[in-house]
N, C-alpha and C positions, 0 to 999 in steps of 0.2 A: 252256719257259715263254715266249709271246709275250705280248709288249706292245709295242707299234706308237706307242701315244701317251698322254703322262703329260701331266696336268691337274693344276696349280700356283696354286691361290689366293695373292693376297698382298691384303695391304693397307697393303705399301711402306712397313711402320717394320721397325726394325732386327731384331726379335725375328722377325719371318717368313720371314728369310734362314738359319734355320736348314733349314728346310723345303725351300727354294728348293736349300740345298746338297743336300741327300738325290735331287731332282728331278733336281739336274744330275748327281750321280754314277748312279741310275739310269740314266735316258736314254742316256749314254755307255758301259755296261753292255751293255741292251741295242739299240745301236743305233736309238732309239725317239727319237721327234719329242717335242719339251717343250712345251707352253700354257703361259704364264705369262696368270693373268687376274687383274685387277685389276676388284673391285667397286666403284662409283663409283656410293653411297647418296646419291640427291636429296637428303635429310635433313640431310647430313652438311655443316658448315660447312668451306668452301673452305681449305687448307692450303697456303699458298704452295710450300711444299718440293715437294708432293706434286702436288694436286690442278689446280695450274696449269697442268704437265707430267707428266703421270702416264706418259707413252713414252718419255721422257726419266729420269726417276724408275726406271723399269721394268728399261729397259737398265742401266743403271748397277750396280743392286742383283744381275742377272745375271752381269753381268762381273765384282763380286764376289766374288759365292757361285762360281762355275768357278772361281777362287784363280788360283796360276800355270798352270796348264793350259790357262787362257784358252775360246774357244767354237771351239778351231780343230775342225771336224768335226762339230761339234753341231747338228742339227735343229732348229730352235727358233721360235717367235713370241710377241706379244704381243697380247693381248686385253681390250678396256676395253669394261665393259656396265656402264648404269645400274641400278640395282634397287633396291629399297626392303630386297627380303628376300637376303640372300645365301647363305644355306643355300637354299633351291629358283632362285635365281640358279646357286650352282656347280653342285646337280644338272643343270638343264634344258644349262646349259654343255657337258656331261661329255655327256651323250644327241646335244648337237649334231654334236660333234668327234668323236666316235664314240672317247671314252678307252678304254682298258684298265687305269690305274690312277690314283687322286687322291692328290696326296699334300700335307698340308694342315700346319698347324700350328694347336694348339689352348690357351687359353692357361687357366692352370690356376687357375680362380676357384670353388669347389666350393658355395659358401653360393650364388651367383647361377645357378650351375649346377644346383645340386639341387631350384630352384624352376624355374627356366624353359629351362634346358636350355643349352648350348651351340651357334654354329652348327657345329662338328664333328658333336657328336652329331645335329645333326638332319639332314645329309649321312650319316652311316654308316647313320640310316634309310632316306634316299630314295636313295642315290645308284646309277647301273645297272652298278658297275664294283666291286671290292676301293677299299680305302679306307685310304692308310698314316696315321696322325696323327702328328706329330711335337710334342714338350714340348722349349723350352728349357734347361731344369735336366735333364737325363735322360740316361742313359750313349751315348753317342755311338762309332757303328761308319763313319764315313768319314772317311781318313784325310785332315788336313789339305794335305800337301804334293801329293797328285797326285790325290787325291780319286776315291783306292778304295774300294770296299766289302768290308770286313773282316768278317762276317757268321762268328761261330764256334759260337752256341748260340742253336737256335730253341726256344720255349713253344708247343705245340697247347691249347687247352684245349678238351677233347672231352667230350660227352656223350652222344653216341651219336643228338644229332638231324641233322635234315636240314645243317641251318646252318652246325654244328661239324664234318660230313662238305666242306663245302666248304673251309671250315679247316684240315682236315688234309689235305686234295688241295693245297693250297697251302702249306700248310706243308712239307708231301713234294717239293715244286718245288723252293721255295727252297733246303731244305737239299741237294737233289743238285746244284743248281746253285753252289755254293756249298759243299761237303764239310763240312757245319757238323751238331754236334750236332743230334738231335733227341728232343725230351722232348716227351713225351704225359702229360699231366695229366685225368685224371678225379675228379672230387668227388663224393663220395657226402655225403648230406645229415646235418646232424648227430647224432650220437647214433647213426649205422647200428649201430656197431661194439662196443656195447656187450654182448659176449660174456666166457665167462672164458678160454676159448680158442679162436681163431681154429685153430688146426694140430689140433684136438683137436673137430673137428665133425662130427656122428655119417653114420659112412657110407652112403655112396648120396646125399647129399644136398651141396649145395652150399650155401654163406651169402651173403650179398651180395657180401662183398668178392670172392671166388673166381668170384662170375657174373661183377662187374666186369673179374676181372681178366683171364679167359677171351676177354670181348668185345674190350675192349681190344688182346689179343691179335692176336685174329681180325681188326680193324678193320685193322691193316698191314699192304701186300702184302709177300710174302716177300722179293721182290727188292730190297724198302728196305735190307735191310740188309748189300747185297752194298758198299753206295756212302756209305754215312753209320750211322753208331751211335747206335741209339734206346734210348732209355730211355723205360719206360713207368710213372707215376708213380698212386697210387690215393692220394686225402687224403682227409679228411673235416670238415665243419667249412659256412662259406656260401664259396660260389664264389669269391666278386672278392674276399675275403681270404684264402685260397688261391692265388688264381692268381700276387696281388700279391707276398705275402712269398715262395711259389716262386722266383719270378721276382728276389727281393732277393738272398734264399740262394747261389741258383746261376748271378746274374750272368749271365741272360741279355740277350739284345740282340734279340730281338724276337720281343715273342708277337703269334701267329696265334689271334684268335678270330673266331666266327660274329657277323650280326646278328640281330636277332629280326624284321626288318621295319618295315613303319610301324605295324603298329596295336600298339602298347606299352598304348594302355589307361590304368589308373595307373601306370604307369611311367613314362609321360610327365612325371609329375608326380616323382614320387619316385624317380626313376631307375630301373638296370636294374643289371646286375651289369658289360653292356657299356659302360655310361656311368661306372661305378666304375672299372673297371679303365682305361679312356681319363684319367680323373680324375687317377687317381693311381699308375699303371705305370711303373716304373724307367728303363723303353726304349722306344722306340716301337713301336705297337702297329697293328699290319695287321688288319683286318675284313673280312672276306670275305663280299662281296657278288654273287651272281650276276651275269653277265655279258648287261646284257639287249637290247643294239642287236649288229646286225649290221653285218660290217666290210665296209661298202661303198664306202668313201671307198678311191680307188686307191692303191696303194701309190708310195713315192716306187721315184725309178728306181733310188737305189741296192738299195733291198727287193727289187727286182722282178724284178733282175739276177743276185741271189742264190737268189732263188725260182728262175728258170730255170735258176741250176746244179744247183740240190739236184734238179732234175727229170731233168737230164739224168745226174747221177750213180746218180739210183733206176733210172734205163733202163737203165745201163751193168751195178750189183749185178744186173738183173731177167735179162739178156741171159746173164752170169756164168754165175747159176744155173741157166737154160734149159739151158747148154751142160754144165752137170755133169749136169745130170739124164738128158739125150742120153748122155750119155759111161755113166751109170750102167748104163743100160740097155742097151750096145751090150757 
């Protein structure tokens, strides 16, 4: 799983140093350079704490969230852009810096949210990277004293589209990286299942649950399960009440789901099932968004050091094999 550079909104009050900590234990993970960017809306009346010194402000909140482990080793900067709008502010940000992940905090207002949306949600439409959201009140996987990542039970919520294929390609990352449960969730719509027997369905024929659960099947490559333990879950009922009380039940710590893009439509308005579950998810929630800039910004030297071993060690395996294949043949 590469990620090179993680994209960190804040807006320098307390509550979004939750986010900031997630930021810093990724990045130290993977060796990945951190954005911290601060929106700085024309609109917005001057805040002494804040706005006077917003770099000053910035660092501060940093050296925080790192806890005792401090920034010894960490990649890091800070960035202050005007804007009116901050959700296509952090996209256009995210596009500039060439992220591979945002990781944001979103605050959990659902009456103002289900009319006009939040600036998270309107980032997991546009943004050209995956997109982690982080809730304050929410079960929490980095530890506070050295600020690991304790990653034990991932959520896929799958449906067999394009979206949710991205979702489980990522979900499949994290959990190898990390030897953490994997539960694969599919919802069939309500009332599918209203049979008198499911095991008792006339042969040659399949019912829905059994397509579902066949695809399902089929949709994990075999060698997932050499490295991590999946479970593959079939419910029925609407989605993002599904996904949610799953996710209550078996105490996971971060669902992976798809987005639908920008054109939502009425969704816009009345949500999506991806704006429900961001809304109101136990844990915080990853949205897998394609990956749309190319990584052209040069790597740092210590990257770039390590690239040239791994090249030099694939020459050394390639040379290896050359010579068994000689020896095979001789």
């Amino acid at each position: 799983m590469r990620i090179e550079r993680i994209l960190c909104p804040t807006d320098l009050t307390p509550d979004s140093e939750s986010a900031l900590r997630y930021g810093v234990a990724l990045a130290r993970a993977y060796d990945a350079e951190l954005i911290q960017m601060y929106c700085k809306a024309a609109a917005l009346v001057p805040n002494p704490a804040t706005n006077s010194n917003p770099a000053r402000a910035m660092d501060t909140a940093l050296r925080q969230s790192a806890g005792a482990v401090n920034l010894d080793g960490l990649q890091w900067k800070s960035s202050i852009v005007n804007c009116e709008d901050p959700g296509d502010c952090i996209t256009r940000e995210a596009s500039k810096c060439g992220a591979d992940l945002i990781v944001m905090r979103s605050r959990r207002r659902p009456t103002r949210a289900a009319l006009l949306g939040s600036v998270a949600e309107s980032v997991c439409r546009t943004a050209p990277c995956p997109v982690m959201v982080i809730h304050s009140d929410e079960r929490d996987w980095i530890d506070e004293a050295d600020r690991q990542i304790g990653l034990k039970r991932i959520l896929v919520a799958y449906d067999f589209s394009n979206h949710s294929e991205l979702a489980l390609r990522l979900g499949l990352l994290v959990a190898q990286e990390y030897q953490a449960e994997l539960h694969v969730l599919h919802v069939l719509p309500p009332f599918t299942l209203n049979e008198p027997e499911i095991s008792w369905y006339p042969l040659g024929k399949e019912g829905v649950y059994h397509k579902a659960a066949r695809r399902l099947q089929l949709a994990i490559p075999g060698e997932a399960h050499l490295w991590c333990t999946i479970k593959n879950v079939i419910s029925e009922g609407q989605p993002y009440r599904e996904i949610i009380h799953y996710a209550e039940r078996n105490e996971i710590d971060l669902v992976c789901i798809g987005a639908q893009g920008a054109g939502f439509g009425l969704l816009t308005l009345f949500g999506s099932n991806v704006d429900r579950v961001l809304r109101q998810a136990p844990c915080p929630v990853l949205v897998a968004r394609p990956l749309k800039h190319n990584r052209k910004i040069p790597r740092s030297p210590v990257r770039r050091q390590k690239s040239e071993v791994a090249g030099q060690m694939s020459e050394i395996r390639r040379e290896k094999s050359d010579v068994r294949l000689v020896t095979s043949d001789v």
